[in-house]
C-alpha positions in Angstrom: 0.0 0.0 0.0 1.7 3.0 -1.1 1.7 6.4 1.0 -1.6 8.2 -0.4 -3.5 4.9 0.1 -2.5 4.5 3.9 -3.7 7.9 4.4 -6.9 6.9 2.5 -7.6 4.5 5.2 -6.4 6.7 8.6 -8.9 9.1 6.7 -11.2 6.4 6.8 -10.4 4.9 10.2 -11.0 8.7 11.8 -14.1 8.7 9.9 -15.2 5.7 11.3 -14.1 6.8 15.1 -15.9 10.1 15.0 -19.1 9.0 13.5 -18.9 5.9 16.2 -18.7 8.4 19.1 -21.3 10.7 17.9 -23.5 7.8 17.4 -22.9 6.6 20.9 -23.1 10.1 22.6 -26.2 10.0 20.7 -27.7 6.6 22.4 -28.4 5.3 18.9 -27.2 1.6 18.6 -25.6 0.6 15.2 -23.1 -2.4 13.8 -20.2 -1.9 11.8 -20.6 -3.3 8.5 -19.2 -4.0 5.3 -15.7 -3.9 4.0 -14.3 -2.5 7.6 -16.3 -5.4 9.3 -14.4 -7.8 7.5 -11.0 -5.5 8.0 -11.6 -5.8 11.8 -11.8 -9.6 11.1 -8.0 -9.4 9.0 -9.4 -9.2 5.2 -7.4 -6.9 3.3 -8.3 -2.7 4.3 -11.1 -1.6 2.3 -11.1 2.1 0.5 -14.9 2.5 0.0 -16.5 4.4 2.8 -17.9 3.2 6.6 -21.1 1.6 6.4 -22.9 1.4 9.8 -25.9 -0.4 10.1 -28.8 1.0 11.8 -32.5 0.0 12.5 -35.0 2.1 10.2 -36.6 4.1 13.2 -33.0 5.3 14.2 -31.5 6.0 10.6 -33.2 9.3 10.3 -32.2 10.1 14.1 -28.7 9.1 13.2 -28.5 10.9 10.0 -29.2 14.3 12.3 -26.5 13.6 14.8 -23.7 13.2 12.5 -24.9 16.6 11.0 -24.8 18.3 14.3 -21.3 16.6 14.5 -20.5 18.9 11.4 -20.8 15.9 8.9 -22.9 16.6 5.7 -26.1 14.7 5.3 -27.3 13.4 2.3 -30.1 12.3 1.3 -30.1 9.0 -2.0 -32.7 8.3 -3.9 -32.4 4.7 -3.3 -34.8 4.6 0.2 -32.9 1.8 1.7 -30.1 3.8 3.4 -29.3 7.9 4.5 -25.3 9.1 4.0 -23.3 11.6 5.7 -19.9 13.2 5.0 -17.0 13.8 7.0 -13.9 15.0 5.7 -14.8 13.8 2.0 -15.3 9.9 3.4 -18.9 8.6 2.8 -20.7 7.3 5.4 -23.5 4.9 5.0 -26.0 4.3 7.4 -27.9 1.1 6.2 -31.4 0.4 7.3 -33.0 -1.9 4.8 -30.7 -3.8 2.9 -31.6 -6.3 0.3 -32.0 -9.2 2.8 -34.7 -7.0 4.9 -34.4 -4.2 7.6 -31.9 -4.3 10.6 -33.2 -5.5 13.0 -32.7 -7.0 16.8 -31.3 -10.3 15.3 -28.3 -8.3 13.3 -27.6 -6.9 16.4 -27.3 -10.0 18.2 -25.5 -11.9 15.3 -22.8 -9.1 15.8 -19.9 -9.8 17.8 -18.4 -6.7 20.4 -15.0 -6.2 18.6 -11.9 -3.3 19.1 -11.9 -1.4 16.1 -9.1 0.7 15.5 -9.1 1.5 19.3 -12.8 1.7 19.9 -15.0 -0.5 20.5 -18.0 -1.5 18.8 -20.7 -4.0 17.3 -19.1 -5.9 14.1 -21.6 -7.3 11.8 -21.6 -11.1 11.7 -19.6 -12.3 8.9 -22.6 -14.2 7.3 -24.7 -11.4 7.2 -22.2 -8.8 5.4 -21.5 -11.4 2.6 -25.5 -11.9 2.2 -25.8 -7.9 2.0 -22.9 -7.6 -0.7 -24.3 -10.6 -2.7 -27.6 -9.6 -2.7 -26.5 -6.1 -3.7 -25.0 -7.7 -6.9 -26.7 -6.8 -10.4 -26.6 -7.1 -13.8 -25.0 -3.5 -14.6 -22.2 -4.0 -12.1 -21.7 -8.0 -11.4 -18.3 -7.9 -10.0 -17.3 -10.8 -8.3 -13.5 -9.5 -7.6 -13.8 -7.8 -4.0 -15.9 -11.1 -2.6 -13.5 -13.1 -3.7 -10.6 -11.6 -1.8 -12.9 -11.5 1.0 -13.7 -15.0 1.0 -10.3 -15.9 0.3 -8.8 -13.6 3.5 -12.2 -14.8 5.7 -13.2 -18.5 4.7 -12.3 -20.0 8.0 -14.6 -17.7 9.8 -17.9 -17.7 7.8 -20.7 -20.1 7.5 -21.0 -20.7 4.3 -23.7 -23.1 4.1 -25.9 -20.0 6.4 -24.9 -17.8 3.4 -25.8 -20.1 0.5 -29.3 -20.6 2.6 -29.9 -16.8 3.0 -28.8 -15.8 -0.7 -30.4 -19.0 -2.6 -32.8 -16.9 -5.0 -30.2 -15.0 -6.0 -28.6 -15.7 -9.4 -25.5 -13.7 -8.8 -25.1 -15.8 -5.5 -25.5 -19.1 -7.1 -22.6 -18.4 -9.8 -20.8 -16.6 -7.0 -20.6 -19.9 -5.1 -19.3 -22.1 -8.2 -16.6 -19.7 -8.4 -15.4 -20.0 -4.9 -15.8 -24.2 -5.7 -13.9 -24.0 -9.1 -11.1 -21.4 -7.5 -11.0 -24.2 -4.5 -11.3 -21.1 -2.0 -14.8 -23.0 -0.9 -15.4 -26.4 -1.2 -19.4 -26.8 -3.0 -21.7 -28.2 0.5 
C-alpha cells in the first residue's frame, strides 16, 4: 500500500471513530458493516467508505447527529439507506438492505470487537456477505472484492448460512461455483 493509500484508510479509520462516538453520545445503537467489518476480522483494508448499520426508526435520528457533529447529510434516492460526510469519506447508514431491515437479530448476530481502538458491534460475517451478494446486479456483477474476501475470511464464515440466505439470487449461485472452481470453498 503506497503512501496516499494509507492515508486513505487513517482518513477512513478517523471517519469511522468520530461517526462511532457521535452515534454513541447519541444513544443510537448501530453495527459496523461492510468492508471495515471484515477488515476488523483481518481481510485486506477496504477504501470505500464506513457503512454502519442502523434500524429504520433510528436511521433518520442518526443521519441528524452526524450533521450536528459537522458531517454533511445526504439524502439518496435509493430509500434503503441515509449518507453523511465527513472529511470527504462517505458514510452509510444502512437500514434496509436487500435481505430486509436491521433488526434485533443483526444486532445479536454481531460480535463486540476493538476497532481501531474503539469498541463497537461488528456485523456477523454471514450477514455482510448476504448484503454484498444480494446487492450484486446485472449493470455491475463484480465478483472481484468477494473473492478476496472470502479468500482472507473463509475460516470464519458459515457458508452453508450464506448459501441458505442468498439461494434466490442468481448472482449468488454463480458466485458460489466460483469459490468451488477457484477451491477457496469447497461446494456443501
Amino acid at each position: 500500500m503506497n503512501n496516499s493509500q494509507e492515508q486513505e484508510f487513517e482518513r477512513l479509520l478517523a471517519a469511522m471513530k468520530k461517526a462511532g462516538g457521535v452515534l454513541n453520545d447519541a444513544g443510537i445503537p448501530f453495527v459496523l458493516g461492510g468492508g471495515l467489518a471484515c477488515w476488523a476480522r483481518g481481510a485486506p483494508r477496504t477504501e470505500h467508505d464506513v457503512d454502519f448499520l442502523v434500524k429504520p426508526q433510528d436511521a433518520e435520528r442518526a443521519q441528524q447527529a452526524l450533521a450536528r457533529a459537522g458531517m454533511r447529510p445526504e439524502t439518496p434516492p435509493e430509500g434503503w439507506l441515509l449518507k453523511a460526510y465527513e472529511d470527504g469519506v462517505l458514510i452509510d447508514l444502512i437500514f434496509e438492505p436487500q435481505d430486509g431491515p436491521i433488526d434485533d437479530g443483526t444486532f445479536e448476530r454481531a460480535e463486540e470487537l476493538e476497532v481501531h481502538a474503539m469498541r463497537m458491534k461488528v456485523a456477523a460475517l454471514e450477514d455482510v456477505f448476504v448484503q454484498k451478494l444480494l446487492a450484486l446486479r446485472e449493470q455491475e456483477p463484480d465478483f472481484s472484492s468477494l473473492l478476496e474476501l472470502a479468500r482472507a475470511l473463509r475460516e470464519q464464515v458459515d457458508w452453508d448460512e450464506v448459501r441458505e440466505r442468498t439461494r434466490e439470487s442468481p448472482f449468488a449461485k454463480a458466485y458460489f461455483i466460483l469459490l468451488d472452481e477457484l477451491e477457496i470453498v469447497p461446494a456443501s
